[in-house]
N, C-alpha and C positions, 0 to 999 in steps of 0.2 A: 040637322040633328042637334039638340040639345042636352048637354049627360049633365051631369054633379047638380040636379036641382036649378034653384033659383031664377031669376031673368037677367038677360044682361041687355050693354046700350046698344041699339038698334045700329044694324051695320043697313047703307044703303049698297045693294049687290042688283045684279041679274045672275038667273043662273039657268043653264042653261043641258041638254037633256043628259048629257054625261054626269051632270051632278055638279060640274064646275062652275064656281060663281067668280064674278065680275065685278071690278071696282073702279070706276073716277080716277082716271091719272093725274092728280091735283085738279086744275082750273081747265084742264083741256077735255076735247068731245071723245081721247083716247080712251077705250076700257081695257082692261088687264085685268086675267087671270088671277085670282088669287094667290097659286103656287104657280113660280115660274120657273125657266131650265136656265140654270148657268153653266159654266163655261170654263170655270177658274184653273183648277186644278186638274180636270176632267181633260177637255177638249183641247188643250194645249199641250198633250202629248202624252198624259195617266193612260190615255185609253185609246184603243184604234179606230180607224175607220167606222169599220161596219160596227163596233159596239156603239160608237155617237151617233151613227144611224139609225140605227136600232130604240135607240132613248129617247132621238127627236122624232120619228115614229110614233113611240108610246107616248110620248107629252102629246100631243095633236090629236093622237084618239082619245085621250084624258081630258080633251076642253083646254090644254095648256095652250096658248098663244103667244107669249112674252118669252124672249128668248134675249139672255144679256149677254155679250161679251166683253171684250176690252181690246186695242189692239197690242198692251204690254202679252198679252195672255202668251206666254211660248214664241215670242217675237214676231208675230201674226199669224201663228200656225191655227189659235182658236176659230180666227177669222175665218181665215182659209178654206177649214175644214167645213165648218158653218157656210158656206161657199157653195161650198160642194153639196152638201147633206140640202140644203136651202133649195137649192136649183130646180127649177121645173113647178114649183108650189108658186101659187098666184101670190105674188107683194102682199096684196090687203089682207092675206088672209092669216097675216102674226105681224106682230108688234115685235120690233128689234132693235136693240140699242146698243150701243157701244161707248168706248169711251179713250181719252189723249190726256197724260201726261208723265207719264213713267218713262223711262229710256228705251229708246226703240234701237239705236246706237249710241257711239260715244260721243256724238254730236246734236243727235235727237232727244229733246227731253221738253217738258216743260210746257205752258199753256202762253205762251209769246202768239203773236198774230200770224208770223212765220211759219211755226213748230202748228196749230192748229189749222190751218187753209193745206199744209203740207200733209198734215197725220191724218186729217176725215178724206181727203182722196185716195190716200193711200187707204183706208180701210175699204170705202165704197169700193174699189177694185177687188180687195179681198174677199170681202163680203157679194161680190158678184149684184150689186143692184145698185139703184139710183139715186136711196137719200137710205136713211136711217132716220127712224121715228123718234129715237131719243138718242143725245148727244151729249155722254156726262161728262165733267173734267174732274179725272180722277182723284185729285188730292189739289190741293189748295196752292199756288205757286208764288212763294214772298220774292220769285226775283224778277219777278214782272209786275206791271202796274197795272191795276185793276181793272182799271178801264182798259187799257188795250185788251185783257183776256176777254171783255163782256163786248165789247166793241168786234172783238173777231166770230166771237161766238152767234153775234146778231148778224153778220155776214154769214155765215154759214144756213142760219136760218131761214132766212130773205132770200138768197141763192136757189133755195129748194134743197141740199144737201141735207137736212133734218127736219125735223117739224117739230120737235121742241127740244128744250135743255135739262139738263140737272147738275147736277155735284155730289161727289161723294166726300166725306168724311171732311168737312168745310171747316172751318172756328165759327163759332154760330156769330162772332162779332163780322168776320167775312161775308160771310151771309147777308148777314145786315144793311153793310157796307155796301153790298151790291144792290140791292134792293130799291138803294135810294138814287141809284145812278140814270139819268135821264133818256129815253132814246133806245134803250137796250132792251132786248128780251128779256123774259123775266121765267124762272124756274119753274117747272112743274113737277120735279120730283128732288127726293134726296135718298142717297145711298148708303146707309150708316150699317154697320154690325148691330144689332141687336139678336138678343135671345134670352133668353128665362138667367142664364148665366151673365149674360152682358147685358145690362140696361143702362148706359150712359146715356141717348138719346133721348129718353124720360126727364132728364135733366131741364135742357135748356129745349134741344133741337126741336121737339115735336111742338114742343108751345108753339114757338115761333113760326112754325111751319104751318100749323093747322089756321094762324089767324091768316098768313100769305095764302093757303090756297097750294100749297106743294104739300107732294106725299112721300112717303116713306115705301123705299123697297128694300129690304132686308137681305143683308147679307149673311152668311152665315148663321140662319137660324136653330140649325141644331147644332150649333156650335162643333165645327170641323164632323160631325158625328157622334160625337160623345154623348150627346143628348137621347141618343136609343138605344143607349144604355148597352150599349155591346161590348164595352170596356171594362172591366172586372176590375177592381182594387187588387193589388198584390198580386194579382196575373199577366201574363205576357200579352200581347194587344194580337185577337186571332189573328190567324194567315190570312194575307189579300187585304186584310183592313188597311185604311188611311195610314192609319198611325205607324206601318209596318212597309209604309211605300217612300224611297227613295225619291221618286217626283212628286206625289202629292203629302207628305208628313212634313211639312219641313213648317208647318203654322202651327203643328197642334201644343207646342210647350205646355204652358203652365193647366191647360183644361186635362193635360193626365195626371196631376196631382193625385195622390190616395184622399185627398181632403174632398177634394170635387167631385172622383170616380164613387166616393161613398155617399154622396149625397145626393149625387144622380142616380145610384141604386135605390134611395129613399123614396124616390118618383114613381118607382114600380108599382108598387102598390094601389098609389091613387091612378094611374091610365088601367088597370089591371079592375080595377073597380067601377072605372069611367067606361069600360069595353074599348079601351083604345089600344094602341099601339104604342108607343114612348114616342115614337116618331109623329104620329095625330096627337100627342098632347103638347109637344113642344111647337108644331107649326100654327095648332089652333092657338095656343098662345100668344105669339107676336101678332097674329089673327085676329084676336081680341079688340085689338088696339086699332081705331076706327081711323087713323089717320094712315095706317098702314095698309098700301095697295096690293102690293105685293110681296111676300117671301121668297128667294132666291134658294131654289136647290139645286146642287150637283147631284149627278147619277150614274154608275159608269155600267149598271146593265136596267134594262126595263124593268124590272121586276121595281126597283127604287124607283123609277118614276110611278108605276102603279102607287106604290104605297104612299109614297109624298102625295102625290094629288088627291088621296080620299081625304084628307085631312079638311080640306076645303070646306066641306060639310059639316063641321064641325064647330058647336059652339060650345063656352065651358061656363057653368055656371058658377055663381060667388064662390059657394062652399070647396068647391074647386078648386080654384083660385089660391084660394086661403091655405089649402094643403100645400100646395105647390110651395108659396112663399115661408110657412115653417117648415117643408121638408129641406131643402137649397139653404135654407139661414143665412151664414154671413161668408158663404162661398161665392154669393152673385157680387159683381160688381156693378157699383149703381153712381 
């Protein structure tokens, strides 16, 4: 589906009878969901059992496949639960990823050759299976050497425990750095924030990314929420919201601003004109952006995974565009 006019750059998808389209995980034969189900805040303890049952349910009849975790998430409780909920569904039939280097204890941290052969088995047990399809490392680690983190990581690969690698939130000069490193596996995804609100990645990362052959999976693309506009300037943040929860509130800081919350009201107007959602205008969004495989969302009942995933269908045209970037002004960070 195409709204706001105009034509925009050709995205290559499959898509497939639920509506859900499919995108090239960088250089590898992996496809991925356009909107996938994360993990973060969600399944790490925001929400119970049977309600992440219930959401990995509704992602899978949605065409969703791509399911990210971490093992920081709730000190492996995301895993776990993912474990559980996973169990009995044929391997091939979703793509899952996880990721090592946050503290797992007061002893465990870091992406050392130790800390990394210790933390992917420890997940594989959690995770209840035999490799993980993607293996990120979570944030960039200055107190190990480069080479031992690509060196371990290429043992985990070759081992069978994954089938490929990424990184989240890198220095794009790390990046680089590794890129040039001989013998080692080589990236096929990256894991950055982006959203209509956060565009740092526009920067440096996606250049660089789209000449290698690695893709972008989107974290936070409607930024904690606030992007569907459910947050009222000068109002208190409804009951049951993010913003209002003691486990999962604890990221949303500076996006409740009155500066921000009023300019994401601004947005109304143009999905409201586009026949969208706030929510189908902020995922087609980061959507747009051809180097981007996937969008990363949380859910904590079905009904949000319904809505997230129609976005998928969703192309914006220039004119489009154009609103968005004078409604936001100089509230996006770029």
């Amino acid at each position: 589906m195409e709204v706001g006019g105009a034509t925009d750059a050709v995205h290559s998808f499959r898509v497939v009878s639920s509506g859900m389209r499919f995108r090239k995980l960088g250089w590898s034969d992996i496809e991925v969901s356009e909107i996938s189900l994360g993990s973060w805040l969600t399944y790490s303890g925001g929400v119970g059992r049977e309600q992440a049952q219930a959401c990995v349910q509704a992602a899978f009849e949605d065409g969703i496949n791509f399911i990210d975790t971490a093992n920081v998430y709730g000190r492996g409780a995301a895993e776990s639960l993912l474990g559980d909920v996973l169990a009995g569904r044929e391997r091939a039939s979703y793509v899952l990823a996880t990721k090592v280097f946050f503290p797992m204890s007061d002893t465990d941290r870091g992406l050392s050759a130790a800390q990394i052969h210790k933390q992917i088995d420890a997940s594989l047990a959690r995770l209840r299976t035999d490799y993980v399809d993607l293996y990120q490392c979570h944030r960039y680690d200055d107190r190990t050497p480069l080479e031992e983190t690509m060196s371990a990581l290429t043992e985990v690969v070759r081992s069978g425990k994954a089938r490929h690698i990424g990184f989240s939130e890198w220095p794009v000069e790390k990046v680089q750095e590794s890129l040039q490193l001989p013998d080692v596996e080589r990236w096929v995804s990256s894991q950055p924030q982006y959203s209509m609100l956060w565009r740092g990645p526009e920067a440096e990362l996606i250049r660089l990314c789209e000449r290698e052959g690695i893709s972008q999976i989107v974290w936070s693309p409607l930024a904690q929420g606030v992007l569907t506009g459910k947050y009222q300037p000068g109002e208190p943040p409804p009951p049951g919201t993010r913003a209002t929860s003691e486990s999962m509130g604890g990221f949303i800081g500076r996006l409740m601003e009155p500066r921000v919350l009023e300019a994401v009201q601004r947005l109304r107007p143009i999905a409201e004109g586009a026949g969208l959602t706030m929510a189908q205008l902020a995922l087609a969004w980061v959507l747009r952006q051809p180097n981007v495989a996937s969008a990363i969302v949380g859910a904590t009942r079905p009904e949000q995974v319904h809505a997230n995933a129609s976005a998928s269908a969703v192309v914006l045209g220039e004119d489009t565009l154009a609103a968005i970037d004078e409604a936001l002004g100089d509230v996006v960070v770029r």
